[in-house]
C-alpha positions as CSV (number, residue, x, y, z in Angstrom):
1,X,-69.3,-26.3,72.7
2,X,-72.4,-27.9,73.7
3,X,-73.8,-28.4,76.8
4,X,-73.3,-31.8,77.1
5,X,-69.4,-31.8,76.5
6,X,-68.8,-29.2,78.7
7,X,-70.3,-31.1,81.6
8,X,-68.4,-33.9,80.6
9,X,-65.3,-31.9,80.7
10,X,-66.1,-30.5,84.3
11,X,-66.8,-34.3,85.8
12,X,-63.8,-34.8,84.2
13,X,-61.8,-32.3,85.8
14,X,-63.2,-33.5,89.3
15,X,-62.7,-36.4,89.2
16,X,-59.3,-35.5,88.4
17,X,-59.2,-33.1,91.5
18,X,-60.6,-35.8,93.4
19,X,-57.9,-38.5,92.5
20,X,-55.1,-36.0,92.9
21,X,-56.4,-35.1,96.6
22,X,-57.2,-39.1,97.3
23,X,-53.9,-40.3,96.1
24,X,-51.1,-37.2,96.1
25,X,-52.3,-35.9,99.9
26,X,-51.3,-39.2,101.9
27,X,-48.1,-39.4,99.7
28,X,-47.0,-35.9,100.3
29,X,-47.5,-37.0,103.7
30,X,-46.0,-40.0,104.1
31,X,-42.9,-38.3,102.6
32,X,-43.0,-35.5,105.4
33,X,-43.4,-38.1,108.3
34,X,-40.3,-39.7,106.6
35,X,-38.2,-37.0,106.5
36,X,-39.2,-36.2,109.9
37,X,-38.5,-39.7,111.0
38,X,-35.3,-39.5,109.7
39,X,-34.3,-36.0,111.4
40,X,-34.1,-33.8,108.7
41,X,-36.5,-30.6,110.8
42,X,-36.5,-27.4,110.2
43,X,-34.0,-27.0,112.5
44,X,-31.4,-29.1,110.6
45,X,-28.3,-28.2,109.3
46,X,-28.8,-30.1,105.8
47,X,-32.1,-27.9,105.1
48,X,-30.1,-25.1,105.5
49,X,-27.7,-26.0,103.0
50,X,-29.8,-27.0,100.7
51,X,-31.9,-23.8,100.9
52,X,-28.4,-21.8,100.6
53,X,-27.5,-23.8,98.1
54,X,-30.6,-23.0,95.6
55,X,-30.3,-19.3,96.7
56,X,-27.1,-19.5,95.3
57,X,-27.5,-21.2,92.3
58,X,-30.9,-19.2,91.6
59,X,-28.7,-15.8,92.2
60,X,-25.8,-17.2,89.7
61,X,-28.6,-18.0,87.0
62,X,-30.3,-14.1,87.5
63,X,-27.3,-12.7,87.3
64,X,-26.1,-14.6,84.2
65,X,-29.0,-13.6,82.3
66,X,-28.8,-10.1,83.2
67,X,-25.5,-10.5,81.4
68,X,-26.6,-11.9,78.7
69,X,-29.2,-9.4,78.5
70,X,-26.7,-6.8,78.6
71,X,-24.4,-7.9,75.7
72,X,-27.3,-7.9,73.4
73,X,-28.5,-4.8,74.6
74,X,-25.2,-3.5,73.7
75,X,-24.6,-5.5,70.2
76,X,-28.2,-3.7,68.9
77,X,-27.0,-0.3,69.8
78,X,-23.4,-0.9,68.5
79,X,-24.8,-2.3,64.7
């Protein structure tokens, strides 16, 4: 890689830093003063849910895969 290009691709990759931070930082925030506005705080009830909710469905996934992991485990062993 030559000098040149590789300078090119670090501007590149700044100024895609750069438009991230100018134009993804004021929309994560808008979106947290929403939710705020709205009453959904840390405090809420619905976050709480939700949070049990993916802990659950995250659990149900692990332990599915362990399965699975398990059966074919046992089918090499068995063959």
């Amino acid at each position: 890689m030559t000098e040149r290009t590789a300078w090119s691709r670090d501007l590149a990759a700044l100024g895609f830093v750069g438009l991230a931070l100018c134009c993804g930082l004021p929309v994560l925030l808008a979106a947290g003063a929403g939710v705020t506005v709205l009453g959904v705080g840390l405090r809420s009830w619905t976050l709480i849910v939700a949070g049990t909710c993916a802990a659950i469905a995250g659990s149900v996934t692990w332990w599915r895969r362990q399965q699975r992991s398990r059966c074919e485990t046992s089918d090499h062993t068995l063959g």
